[in-house]
C-alpha positions in Angstrom: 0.0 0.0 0.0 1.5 3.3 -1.1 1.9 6.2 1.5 0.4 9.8 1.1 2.7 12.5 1.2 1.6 15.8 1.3 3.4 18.0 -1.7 2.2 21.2 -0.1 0.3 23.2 2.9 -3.1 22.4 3.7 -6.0 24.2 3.2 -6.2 24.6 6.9 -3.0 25.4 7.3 -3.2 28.6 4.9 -6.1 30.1 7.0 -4.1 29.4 10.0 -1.5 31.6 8.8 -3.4 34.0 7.4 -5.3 34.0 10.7 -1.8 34.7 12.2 -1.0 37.7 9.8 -4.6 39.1 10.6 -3.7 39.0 14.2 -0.5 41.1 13.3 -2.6 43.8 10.9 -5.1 43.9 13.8 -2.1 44.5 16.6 -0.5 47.3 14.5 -3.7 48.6 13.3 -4.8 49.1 17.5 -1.1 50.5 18.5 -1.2 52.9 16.0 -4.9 54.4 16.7 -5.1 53.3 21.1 -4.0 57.3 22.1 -7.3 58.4 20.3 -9.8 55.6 21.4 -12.9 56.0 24.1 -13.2 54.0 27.3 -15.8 52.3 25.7 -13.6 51.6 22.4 -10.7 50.5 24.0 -12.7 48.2 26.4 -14.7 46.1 23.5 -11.5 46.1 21.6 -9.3 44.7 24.4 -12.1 42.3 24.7 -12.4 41.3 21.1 -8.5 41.4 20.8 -7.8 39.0 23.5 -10.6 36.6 22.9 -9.0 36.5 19.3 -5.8 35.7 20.6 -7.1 33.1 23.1 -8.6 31.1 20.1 -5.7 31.6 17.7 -3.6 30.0 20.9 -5.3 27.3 22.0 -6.0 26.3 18.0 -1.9 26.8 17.3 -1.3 24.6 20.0 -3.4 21.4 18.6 -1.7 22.3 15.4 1.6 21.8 17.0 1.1 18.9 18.8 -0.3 17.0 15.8 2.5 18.0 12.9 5.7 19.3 13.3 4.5 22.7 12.2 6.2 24.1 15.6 7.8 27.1 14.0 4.3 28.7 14.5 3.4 29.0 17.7 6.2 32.0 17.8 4.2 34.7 16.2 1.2 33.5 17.7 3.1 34.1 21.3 4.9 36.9 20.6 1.5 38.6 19.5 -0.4 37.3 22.4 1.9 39.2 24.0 1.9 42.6 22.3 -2.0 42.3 23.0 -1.2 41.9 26.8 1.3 44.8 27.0 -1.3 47.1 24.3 -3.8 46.2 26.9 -2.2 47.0 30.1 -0.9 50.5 28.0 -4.3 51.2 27.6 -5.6 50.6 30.9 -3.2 51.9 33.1 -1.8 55.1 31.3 -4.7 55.9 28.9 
């Protein structure tokens, strides 16, 4: 019985990454405009932001375990992170 070999990305893993440079657009995008936001803004978009970044995690690292695609849980960290320092920014000296 012949093996399948995969000559290419997946499907799923194209929206993956594109879901990763979204998440990038969406973190510059909120740096660049948090000094002219409203309370009420800046609160929905801290909650949007994260709760994107919680479901891009937790869906990177099932990806991970189940390839050895482990080269992209990086940007997906590193932004998690620049949401959680944009966040505290905007909350504690906005």
């Amino acid at each position: 019985m012949p093996s399948f070999e995969r000559k290419g990305p997946d499907n799923l893993q194209k929206l993956f990454l594109y879901l990763i440079i979204f998440d990038w657009i969406a973190l510059l995008y909120l740096a660049s405009e948090l000094t002219t936001l409203s309370f009420r803004q800046g609160v929905s978009t801290s909650i949007m932001l994260a709760t994107f970044n919680c479901i891009l995690f937790n869906i990177c690292l099932k990806r991970t375990r189940r390839s050895n695609d482990s080269y992209l849980i990086y940007p997906v960290i590193a932004a998690a992170l620049l949401s959680f320092i944009l966040i505290a920014y905007f909350f504690l000296f906005t």
